[in-house]
MARLOVEX-613206 format. One record per residue: chain; x negated, y negated, z negated of N, C-alpha, C, O in turn. Coordinates in Angstrom, 2 decimals. Each point is the difference from the previous one (the first is absolute). Layout:
residues N
NODE ch  n_east n_north    n_up ca_east ca_north   ca_up  c_east c_north    c_up  o_east o_north    o_up
NODE  A       X       Y       Z       X        Y       Z       X       Y       Z       X       Y       Z
...
//
This chain:
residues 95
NODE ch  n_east n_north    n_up ca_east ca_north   ca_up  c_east c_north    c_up  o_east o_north    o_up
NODE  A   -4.87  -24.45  -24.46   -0.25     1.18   -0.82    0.74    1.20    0.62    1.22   -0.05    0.15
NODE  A   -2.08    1.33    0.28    1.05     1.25    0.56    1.04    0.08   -1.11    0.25   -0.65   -1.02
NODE  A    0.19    1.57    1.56    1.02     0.68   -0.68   -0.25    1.34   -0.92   -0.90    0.81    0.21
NODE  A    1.80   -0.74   -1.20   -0.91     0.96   -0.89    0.33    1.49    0.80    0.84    0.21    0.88
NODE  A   -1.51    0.46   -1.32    0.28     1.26    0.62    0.69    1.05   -0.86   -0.41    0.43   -1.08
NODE  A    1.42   -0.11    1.65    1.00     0.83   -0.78   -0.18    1.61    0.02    0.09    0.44    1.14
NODE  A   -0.31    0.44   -2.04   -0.32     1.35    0.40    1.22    0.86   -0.07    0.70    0.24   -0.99
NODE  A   -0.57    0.20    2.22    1.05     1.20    0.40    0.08    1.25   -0.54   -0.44    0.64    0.95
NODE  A    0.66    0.09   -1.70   -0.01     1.66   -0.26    0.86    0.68    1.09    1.17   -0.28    0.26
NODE  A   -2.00    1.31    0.38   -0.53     1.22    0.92    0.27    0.86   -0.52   -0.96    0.35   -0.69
NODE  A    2.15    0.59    0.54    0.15     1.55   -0.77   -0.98    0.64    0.96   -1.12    0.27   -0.45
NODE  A    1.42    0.04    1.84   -0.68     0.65    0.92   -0.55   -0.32    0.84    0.35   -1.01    0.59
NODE  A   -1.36    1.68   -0.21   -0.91    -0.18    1.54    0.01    0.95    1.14   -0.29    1.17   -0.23
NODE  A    0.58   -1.50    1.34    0.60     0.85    0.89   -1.06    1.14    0.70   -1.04   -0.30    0.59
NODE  A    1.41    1.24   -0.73   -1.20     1.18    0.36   -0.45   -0.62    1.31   -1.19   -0.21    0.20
NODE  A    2.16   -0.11    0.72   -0.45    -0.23    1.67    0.26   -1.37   -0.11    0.86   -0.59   -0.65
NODE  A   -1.91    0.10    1.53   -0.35    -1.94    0.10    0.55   -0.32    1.14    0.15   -1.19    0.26
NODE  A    0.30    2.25    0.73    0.51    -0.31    1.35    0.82    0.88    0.75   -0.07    1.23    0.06
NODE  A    0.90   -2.03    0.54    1.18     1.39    0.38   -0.10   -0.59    1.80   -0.04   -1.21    0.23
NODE  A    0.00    2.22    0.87    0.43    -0.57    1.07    0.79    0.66    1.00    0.15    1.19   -0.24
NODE  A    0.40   -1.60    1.29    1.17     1.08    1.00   -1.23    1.00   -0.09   -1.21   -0.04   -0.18
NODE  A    2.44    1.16    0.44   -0.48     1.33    0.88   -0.63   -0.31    1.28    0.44   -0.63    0.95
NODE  A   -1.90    1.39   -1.18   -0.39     0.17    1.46   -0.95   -1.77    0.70   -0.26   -0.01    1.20
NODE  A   -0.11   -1.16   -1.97   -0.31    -0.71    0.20   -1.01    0.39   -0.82    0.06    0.79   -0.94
NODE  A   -1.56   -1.78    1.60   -0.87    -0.13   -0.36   -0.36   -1.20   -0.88    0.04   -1.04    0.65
NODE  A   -0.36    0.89   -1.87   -0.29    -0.98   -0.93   -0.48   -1.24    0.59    0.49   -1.01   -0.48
NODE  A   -1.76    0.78    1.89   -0.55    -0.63    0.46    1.11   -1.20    0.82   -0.33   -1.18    0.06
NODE  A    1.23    1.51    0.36    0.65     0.13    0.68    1.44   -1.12    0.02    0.65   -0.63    0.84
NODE  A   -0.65    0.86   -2.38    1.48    -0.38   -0.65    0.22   -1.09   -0.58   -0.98   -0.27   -0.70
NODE  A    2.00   -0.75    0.62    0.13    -1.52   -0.75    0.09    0.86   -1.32   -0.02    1.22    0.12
NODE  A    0.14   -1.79   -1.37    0.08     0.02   -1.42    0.70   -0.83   -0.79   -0.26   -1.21    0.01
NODE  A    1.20    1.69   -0.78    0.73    -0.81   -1.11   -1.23    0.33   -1.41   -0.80    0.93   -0.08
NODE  A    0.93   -1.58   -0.47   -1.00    -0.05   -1.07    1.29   -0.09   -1.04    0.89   -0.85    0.08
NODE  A   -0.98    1.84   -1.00    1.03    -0.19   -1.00   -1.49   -0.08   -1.72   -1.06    0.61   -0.17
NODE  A    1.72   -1.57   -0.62   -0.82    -0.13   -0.85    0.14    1.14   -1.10    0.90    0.80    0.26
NODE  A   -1.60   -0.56   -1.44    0.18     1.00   -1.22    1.47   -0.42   -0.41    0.94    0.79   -0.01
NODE  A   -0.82   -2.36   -0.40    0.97    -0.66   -0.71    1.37    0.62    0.66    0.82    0.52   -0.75
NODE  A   -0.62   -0.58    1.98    1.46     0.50    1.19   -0.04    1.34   -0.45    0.89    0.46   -0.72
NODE  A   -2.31    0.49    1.27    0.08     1.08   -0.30    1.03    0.01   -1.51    1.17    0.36   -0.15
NODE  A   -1.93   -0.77   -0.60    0.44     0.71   -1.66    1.33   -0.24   -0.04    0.82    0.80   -0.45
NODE  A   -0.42   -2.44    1.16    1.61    -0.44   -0.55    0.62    1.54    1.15    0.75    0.85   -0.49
NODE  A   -1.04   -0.80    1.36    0.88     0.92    1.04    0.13    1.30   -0.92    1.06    0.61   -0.09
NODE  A   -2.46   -0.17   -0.71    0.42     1.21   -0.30    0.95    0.01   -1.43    0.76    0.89   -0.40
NODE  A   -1.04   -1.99   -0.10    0.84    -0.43   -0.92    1.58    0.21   -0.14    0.64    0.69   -0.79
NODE  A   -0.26   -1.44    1.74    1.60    -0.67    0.19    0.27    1.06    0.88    1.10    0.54   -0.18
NODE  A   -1.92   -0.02    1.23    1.37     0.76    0.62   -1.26    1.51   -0.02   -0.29    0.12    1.19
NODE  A   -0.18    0.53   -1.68   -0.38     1.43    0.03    0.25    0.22   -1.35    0.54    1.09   -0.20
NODE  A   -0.77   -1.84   -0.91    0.19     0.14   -1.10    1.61   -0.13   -0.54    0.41    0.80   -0.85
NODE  A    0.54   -1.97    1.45    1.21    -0.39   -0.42    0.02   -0.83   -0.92    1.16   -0.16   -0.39
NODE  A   -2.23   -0.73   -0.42    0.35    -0.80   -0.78    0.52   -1.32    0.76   -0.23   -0.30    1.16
NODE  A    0.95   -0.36   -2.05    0.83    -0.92    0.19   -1.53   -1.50   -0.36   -0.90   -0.04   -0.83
NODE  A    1.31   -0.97    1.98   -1.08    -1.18    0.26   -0.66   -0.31   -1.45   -1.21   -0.02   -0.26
NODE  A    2.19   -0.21   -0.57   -0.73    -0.41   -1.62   -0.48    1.08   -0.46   -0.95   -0.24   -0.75
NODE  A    1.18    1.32    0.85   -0.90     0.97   -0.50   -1.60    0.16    0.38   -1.04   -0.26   -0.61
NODE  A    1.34    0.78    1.82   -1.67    -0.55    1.07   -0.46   -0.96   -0.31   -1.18   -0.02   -0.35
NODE  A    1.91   -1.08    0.36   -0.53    -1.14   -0.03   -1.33    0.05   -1.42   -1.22   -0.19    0.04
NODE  A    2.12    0.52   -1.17   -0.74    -0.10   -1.59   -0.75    1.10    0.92   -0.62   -0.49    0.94
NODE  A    0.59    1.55   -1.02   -1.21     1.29    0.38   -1.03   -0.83    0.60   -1.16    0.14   -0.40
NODE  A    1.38   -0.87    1.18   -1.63    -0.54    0.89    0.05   -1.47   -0.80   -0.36   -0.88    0.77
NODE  A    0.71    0.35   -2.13   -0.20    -1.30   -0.36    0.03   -1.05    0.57   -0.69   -0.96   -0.34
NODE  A    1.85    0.94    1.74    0.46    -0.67    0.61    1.73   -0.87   -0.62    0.82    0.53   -0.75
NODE  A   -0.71   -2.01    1.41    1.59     0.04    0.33    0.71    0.67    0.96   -0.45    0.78    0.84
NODE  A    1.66   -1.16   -1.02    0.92     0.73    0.69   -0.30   -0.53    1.54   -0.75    0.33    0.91
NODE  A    1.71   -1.29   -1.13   -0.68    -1.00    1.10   -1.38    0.51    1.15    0.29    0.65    1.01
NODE  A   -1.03   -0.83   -1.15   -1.26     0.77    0.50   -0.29    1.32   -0.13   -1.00    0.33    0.62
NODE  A    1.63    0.69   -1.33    0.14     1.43    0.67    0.94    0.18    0.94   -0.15    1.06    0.62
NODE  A    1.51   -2.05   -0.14    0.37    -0.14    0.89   -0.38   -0.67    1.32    0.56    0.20    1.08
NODE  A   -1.49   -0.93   -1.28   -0.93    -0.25    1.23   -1.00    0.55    0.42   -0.64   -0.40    0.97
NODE  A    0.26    1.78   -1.89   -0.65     0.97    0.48    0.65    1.27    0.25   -0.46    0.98    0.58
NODE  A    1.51   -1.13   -1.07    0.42     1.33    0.85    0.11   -0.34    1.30   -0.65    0.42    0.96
NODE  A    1.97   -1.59   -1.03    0.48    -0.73    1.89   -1.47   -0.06    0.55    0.15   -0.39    1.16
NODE  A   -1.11    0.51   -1.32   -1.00    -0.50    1.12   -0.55    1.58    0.07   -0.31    0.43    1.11
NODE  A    0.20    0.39   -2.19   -0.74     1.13    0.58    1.41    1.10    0.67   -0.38    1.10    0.42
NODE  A    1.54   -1.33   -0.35    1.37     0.34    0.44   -0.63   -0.13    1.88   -0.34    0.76    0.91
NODE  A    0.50   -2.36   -1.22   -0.28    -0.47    1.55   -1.02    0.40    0.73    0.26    0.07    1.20
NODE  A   -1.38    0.23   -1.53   -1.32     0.39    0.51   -0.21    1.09    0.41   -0.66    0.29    1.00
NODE  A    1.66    1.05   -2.37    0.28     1.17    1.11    0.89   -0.05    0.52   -0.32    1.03    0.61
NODE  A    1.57   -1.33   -0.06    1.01    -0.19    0.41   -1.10   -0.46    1.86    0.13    0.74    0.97
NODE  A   -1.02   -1.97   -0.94   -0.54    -0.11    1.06   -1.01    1.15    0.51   -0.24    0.17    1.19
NODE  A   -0.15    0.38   -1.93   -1.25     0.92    0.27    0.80    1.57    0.52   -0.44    0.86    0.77
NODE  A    1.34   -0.89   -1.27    0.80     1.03    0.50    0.49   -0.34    1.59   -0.38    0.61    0.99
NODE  A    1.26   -1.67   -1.01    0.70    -0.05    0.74   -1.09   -0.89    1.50    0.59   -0.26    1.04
NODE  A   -2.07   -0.09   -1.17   -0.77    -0.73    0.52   -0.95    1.26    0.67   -0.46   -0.13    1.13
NODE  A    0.25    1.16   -1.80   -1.10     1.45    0.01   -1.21   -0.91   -0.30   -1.01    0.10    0.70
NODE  A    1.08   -1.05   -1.79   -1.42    -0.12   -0.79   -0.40    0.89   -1.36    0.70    0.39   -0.93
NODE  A   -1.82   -0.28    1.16   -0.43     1.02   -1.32   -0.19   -1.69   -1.22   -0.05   -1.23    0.08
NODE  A    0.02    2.59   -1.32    0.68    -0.85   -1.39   -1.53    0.17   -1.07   -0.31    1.06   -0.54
NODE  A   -0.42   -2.25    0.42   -1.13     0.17   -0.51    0.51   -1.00   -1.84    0.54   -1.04   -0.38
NODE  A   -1.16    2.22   -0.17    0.74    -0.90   -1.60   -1.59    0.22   -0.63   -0.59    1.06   -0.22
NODE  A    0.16   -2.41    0.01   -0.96    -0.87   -0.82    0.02   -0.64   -1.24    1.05   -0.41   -0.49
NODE  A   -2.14    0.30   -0.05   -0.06    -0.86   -1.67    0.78   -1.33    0.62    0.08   -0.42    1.15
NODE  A    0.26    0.12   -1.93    0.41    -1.56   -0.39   -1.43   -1.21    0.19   -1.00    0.16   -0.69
NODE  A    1.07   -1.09    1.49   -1.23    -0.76    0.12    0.52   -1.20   -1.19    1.13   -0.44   -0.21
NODE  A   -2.47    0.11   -0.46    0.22    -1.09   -0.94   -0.11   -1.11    0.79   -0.31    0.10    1.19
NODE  A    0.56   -1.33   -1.78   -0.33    -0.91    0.12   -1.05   -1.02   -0.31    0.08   -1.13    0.47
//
């Protein structure tokens, strides 16, 4: 039997779907794919300043797992920066 599917709350959606170096061509470039879910915890916890349990309740998440979405969307720009891959942020794929 899958697994049930749990629904996330999304305050925001990001005007731009893709960010890449200066001066590179889109065609061109590797890609980190950051999901809505990273997006939201990132803008959450650190543009916003709430503290993990706070975010966490805001997107009807645990704690636990808004901390494994921040650390992974942390890490992804942290590579895309430091790699010169452009940063493509997508829906969430179901299962």
């Amino acid at each position: 039997m899958p697994k049930k599917i749990k629904y996330r709350k999304i305050g925001s959606i990001p005007k731009a779907r893709i960010f890449k170096p200066f001066g590179s061509k889109i065609t061109h470039l590797d890609e980190v794919v950051l999901t809505l879910d990273e997006f939201e915890a990132l803008r959450l916890g650190e543009l916003n300043g709430l503290t993990q349990k706070q975010a966490a309740n805001r997107m009807w998440i645990s704690q636990p797992t808004f901390n494994r979405l921040l650390s992974s969307a942390r890490k992804k720009i942290a590579l895309a920066i430091t790699t010169g891959k452009q940063i493509r942020i997508e829906s969430n794929k179901l299962h």
